[in-house]
C-alpha positions in Angstrom: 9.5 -18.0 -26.0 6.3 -16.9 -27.5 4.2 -19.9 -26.8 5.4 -19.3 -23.5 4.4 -15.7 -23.3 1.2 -16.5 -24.7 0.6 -19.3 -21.7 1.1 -16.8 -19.2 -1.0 -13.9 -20.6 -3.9 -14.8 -18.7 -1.9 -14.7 -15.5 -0.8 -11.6 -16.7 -4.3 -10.2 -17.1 -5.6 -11.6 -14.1 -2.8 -10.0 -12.0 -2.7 -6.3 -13.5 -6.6 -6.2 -13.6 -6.2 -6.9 -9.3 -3.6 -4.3 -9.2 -5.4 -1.7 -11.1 -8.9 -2.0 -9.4 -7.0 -2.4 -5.7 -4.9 0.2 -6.3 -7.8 2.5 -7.9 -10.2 1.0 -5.0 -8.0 1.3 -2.1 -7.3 5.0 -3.3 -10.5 6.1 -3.0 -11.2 4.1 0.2 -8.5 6.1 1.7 -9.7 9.5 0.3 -13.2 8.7 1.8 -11.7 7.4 4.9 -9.7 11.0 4.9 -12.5 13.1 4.4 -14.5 11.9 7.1 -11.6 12.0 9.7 -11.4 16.1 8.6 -14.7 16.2 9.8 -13.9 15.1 13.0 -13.7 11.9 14.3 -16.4 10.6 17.1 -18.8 13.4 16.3 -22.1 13.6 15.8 -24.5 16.4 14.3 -27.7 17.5 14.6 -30.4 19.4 12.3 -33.5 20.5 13.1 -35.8 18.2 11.1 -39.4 18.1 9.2 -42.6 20.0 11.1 -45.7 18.3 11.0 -48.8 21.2 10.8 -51.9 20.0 10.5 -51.5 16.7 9.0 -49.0 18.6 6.2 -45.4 17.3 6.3 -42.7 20.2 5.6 -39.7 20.1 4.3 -36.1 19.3 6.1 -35.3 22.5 8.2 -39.3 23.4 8.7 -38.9 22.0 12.4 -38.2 24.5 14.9 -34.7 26.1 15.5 -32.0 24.1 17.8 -31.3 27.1 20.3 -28.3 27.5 23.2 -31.0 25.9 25.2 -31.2 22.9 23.4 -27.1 22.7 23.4 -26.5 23.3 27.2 -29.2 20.5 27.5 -26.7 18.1 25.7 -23.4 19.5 26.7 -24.6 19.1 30.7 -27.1 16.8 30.2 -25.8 13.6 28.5 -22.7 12.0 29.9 -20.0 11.2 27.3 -20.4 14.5 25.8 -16.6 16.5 25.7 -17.4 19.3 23.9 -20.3 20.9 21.6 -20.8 24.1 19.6 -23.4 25.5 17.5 -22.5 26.2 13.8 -24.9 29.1 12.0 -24.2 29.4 8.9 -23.9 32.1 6.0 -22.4 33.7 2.8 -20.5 37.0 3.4 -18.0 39.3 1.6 -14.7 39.6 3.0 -12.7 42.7 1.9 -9.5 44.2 3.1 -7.9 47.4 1.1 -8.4 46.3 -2.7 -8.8 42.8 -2.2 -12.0 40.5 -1.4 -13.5 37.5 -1.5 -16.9 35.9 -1.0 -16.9 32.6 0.9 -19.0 30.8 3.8 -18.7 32.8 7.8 -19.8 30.0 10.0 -21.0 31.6 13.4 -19.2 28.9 16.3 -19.0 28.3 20.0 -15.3 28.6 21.0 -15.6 24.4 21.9 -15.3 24.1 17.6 -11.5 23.3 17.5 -12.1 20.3 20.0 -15.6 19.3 18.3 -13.9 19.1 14.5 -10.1 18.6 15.4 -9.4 21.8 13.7 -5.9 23.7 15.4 -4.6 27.3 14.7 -1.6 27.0 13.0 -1.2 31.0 13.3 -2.5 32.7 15.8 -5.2 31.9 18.4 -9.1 31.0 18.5 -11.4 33.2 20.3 -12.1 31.8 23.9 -15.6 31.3 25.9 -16.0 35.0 26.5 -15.5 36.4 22.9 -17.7 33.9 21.6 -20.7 34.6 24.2 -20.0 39.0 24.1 -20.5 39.0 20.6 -16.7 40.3 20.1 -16.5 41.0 16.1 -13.4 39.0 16.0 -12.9 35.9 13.0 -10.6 33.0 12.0 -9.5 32.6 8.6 -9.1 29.2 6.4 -6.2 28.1 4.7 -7.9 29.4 1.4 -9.5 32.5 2.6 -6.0 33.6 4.0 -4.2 33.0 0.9 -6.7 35.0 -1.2 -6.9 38.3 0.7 -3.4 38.1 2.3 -0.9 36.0 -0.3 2.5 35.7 1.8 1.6 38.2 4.4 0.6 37.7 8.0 -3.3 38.4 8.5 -3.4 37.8 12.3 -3.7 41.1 13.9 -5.6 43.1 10.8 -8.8 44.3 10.4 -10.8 42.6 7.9 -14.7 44.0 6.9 -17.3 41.2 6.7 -20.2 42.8 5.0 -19.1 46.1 6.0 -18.9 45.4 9.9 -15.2 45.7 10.9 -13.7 41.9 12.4 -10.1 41.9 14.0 -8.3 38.5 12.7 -7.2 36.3 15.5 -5.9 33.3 13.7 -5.6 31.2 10.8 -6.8 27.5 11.1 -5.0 24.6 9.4 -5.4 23.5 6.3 -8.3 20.7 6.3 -8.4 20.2 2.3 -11.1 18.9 0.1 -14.5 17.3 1.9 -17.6 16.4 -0.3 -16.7 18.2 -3.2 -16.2 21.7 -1.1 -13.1 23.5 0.1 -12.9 23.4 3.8 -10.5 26.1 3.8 -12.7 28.4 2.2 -14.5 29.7 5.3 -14.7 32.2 8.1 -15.8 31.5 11.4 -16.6 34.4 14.2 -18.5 34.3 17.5 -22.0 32.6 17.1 -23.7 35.4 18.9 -21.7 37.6 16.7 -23.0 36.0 13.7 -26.5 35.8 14.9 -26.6 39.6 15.7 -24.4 41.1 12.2 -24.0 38.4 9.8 -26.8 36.0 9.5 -30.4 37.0 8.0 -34.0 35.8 9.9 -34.0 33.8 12.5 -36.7 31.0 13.9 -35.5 32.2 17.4 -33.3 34.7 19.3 -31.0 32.4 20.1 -30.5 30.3 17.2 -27.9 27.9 16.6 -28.1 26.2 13.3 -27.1 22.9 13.6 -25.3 20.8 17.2 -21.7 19.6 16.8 -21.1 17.0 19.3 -18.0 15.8 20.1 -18.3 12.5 22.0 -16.0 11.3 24.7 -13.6 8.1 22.9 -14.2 6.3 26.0 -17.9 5.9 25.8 -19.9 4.1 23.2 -21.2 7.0 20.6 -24.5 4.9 19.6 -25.5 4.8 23.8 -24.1 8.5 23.9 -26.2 9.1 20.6 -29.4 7.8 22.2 -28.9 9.9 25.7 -28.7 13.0 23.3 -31.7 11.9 21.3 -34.0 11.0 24.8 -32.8 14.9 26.3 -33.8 16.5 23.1 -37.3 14.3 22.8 -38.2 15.8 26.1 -36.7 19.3 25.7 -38.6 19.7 22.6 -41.4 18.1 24.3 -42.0 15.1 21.9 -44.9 12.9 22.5 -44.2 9.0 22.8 -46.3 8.5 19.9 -44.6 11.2 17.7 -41.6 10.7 15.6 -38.0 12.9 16.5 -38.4 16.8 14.4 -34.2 16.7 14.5 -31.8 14.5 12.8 -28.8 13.1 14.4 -26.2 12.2 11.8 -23.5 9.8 13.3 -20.5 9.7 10.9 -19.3 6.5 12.3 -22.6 5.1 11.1 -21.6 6.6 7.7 -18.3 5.0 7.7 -19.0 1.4 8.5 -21.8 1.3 5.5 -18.9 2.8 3.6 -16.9 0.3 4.8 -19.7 -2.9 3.6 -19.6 -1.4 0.0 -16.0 -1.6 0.0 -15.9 -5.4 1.4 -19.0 -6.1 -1.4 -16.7 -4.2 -4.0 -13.4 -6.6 -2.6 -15.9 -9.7 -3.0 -16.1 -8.7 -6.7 -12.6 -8.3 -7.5 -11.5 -11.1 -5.6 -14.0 -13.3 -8.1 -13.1 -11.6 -11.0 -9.7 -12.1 -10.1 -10.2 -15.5 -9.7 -12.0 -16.3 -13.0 -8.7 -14.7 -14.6 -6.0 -16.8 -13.2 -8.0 -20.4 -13.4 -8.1 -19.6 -17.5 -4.5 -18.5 -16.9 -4.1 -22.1 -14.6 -5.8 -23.8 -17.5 -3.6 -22.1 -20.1 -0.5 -23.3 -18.1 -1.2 -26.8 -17.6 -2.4 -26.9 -21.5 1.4 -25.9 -22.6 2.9 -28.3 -20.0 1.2 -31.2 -21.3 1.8 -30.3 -24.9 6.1 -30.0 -23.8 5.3 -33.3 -21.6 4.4 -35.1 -24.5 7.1 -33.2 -27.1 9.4 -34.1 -24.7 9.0 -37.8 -23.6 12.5 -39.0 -25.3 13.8 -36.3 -23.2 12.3 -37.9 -20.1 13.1 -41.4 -21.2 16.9 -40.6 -21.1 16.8 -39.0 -18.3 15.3 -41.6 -16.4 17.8 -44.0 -17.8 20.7 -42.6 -16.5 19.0 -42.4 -13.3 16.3 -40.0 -12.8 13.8 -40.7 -10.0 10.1 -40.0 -10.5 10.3 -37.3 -8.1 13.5 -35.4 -9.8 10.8 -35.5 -13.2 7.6 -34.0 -11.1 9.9 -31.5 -9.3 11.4 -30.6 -12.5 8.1 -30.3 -14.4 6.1 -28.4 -11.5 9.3 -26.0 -11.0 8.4 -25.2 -14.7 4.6 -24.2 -14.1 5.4 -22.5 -11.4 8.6 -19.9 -12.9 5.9 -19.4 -15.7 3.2 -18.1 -13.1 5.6 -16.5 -11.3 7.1 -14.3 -14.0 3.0 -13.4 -15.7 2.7 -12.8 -12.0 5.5 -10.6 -11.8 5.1 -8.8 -15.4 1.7 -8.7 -14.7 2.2 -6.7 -11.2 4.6 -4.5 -12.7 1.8 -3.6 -16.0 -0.9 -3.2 -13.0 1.4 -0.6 -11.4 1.9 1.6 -14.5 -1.8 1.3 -15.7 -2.8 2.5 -12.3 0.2 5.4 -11.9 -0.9 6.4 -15.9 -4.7 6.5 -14.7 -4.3 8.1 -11.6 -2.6 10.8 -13.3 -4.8 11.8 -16.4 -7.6 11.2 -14.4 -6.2 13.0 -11.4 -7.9 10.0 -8.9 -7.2 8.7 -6.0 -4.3 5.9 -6.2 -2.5 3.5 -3.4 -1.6 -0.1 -4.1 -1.2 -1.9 -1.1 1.9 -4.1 -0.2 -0.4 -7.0 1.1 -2.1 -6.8 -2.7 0.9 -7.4 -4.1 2.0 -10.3 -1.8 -1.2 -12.0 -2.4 -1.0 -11.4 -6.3 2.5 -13.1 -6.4 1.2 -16.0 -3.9 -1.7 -16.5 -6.3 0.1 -17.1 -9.0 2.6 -19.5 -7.4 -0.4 -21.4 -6.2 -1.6 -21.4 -9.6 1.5 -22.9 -10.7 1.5 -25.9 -8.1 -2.5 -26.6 -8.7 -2.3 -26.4 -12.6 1.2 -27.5 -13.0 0.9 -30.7 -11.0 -0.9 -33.0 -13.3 1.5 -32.4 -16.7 4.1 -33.1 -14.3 2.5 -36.4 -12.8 2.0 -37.5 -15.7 5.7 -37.2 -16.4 6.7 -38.8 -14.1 4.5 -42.0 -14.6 6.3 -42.7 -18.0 7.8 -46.3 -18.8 11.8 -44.9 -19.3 11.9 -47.6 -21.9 8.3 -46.5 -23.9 9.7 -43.1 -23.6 13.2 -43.7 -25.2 11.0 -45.4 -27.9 8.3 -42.6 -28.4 8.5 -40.6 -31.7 
């Protein structure tokens, strides 16, 4: 039992070590995956970029403003585009009665909840003509909500945002963790409301921060992501022989290299993987030919009283492979709780996959038949009548 135990540790190792770095892998892919889909999926976004003066290169932001101009540009401009808003950002102080809290206002076109997928789940958003009046009017997050409110319903109360009143319209759904910040914790209001009460200096009257662009499914987002790039070249009057002063980030971009570090990051575990069951394999078929040869009077008697060559190799090889298959199995169920144990000291990301597992057990049948089959040849080559003689 222990020589047995022993064979199969290295298919035991080789299995929980796929397990644990799949499960702890594919948790994180998932979490990444997550975050950028509470972005908002099919979006792009645009910064204003580095200013070139007189030979001297400045910093990210030095370009000039993107303005309402620049967003009506795209929004009628390019086709493919389904919705776009401006998003002006800055750090306010919320109070209401004894309670406050300090957190992010973003100033937003009304189009915001189609641009980033974000709903009201209490509540309303404000519509096209609060947002372009200037109406001191905001939507809470999930976070902000629970902090100034607890239990009770904000929509309809008067909140101050550094000491200008703002009714609450709504509260938006709860988006979760993105990049290490708390998407909940965050205010938005009208942009022009923002430009005119909440936000410091601005490059231009009209201001916007940086362009959300939500891009039509149906259209190809790199095509729809040049069009955009072409309007803004020649709205910001860009020579041919000058390079863009805005950045388009393209999320989708972000996610497929995302995507190649995980299939390089699969590569490795599948070799590592690998490496583990072949010294298993080897381990396997090095016990099977020690019992092949312990057990050769065994074979000889059996073969006397009428056992075929085949009934010996099946019988052999049936043996190699219930060893893999039970390291396989003890070692899946070792992976399991070494991830569950890690994922929650560690408080990461965790989700084993069912195809891992089918593939982990598979792999260790297959190592089974491939390292099991030569012990069991060799078996059932024997002379019946050297073998009832052996030793």
């Amino acid at each position: 039992m222990l020589r047995s135990v022993l064979t199969t540790l290295g298919i035991i190792i080789g299995v929980a070590s796929v397990i644990v770095m799949s499960a702890i892998g594919s948790g994180a892919s998932k979490q990444i995956e997550d975050q950028i889909s509470s972005l908002g999926t099919n979006q792009l976004t645009i910064f204003p970029g580095s200013a070139n003066v007189g030979g001297r290169q400045g910093g990210f932001g030095s370009a000039p403003p993107l303005t309402e101009k620049d967003l009506r540009a795209v929004r009628d401009g390019v086709t493919g585009v389904m919705a776009a808003s401006g998003n002006l950002n800055g750090n306010a102080n919320v109070v209401i009665g004894n309670a406050n809290w300090s957190t992010q206002v973003q100033g937003v076109g009304s189009e915001i909840e189609q641009v980033r997928e974000w709903s009201v789940v209490k509540g309303r958003f404000f519509d096209a003509r609060e947002a372009a009046s200037g109406a001191k009017v905001a939507v809470l997050g999930d976070t902000v909500a629970n902090e100034l409110f607890g239990a009770g319903d904000p929509v309809g109360a008067t909140v101050r945002i550094n000491n200008a009143p703002f009714q609450v319209l709504g509260v938006l759904a709860k988006k979760g963790q993105a990049g290490g910040r708390d998407q909940d914790d965050v205010v938005m209001v009208p942009i022009s409301t923002a430009r005119s009460r909440l936000v410091g200096r601005l490059g231009a009257p009209d201001q916007i921060g940086s362009l959300l662009v939500k891009v039509d499914p149906r259209y190809n987002i790199t095509e729809v992501q040049a069009d955009i790039e072409r309007v803004l070249r020649e709205r910001r009057r860009i020579g041919a022989d000058k390079d863009n002063n805005f950045i388009i980030r393209n999320f989708a971009e972000f996610l497929e290299t995302r995507n190649q570090a995980a299939q390089t990051l699969g590569l490795l575990l599948a070799a590592t993987a690998a490496i583990s069951l072949v010294v298993g394999g080897i381990g396997i078929m090095n016990i099977m030919l020690v019992s092949v040869t312990e057990r050769t009077r065994e074979i000889g008697l059996r073969m006397a009283i009428g056992a075929r060559g085949g009934d010996i190799l099946g019988q052999f090889l049936t043996e190699a492979v219930l060893l893999c298959l039970v390291g396989g199995l003890i070692g899946l169920t070792l992976g399991a709780g070494v991830s569950f144990m890690v994922a929650k000291l560690l408080s990461w990301p965790m989700h084993i996959s069912p195809v891992i597992v089918l593939v982990a057990i598979a792999a260790s049948a297959s190592v089974g038949v491939v390292f099991g089959f030569v012990p069991a040849r060799r078996a059932a080559r024997l002379d019946p009548i050297e073998a009832l003689r052996y030793e």
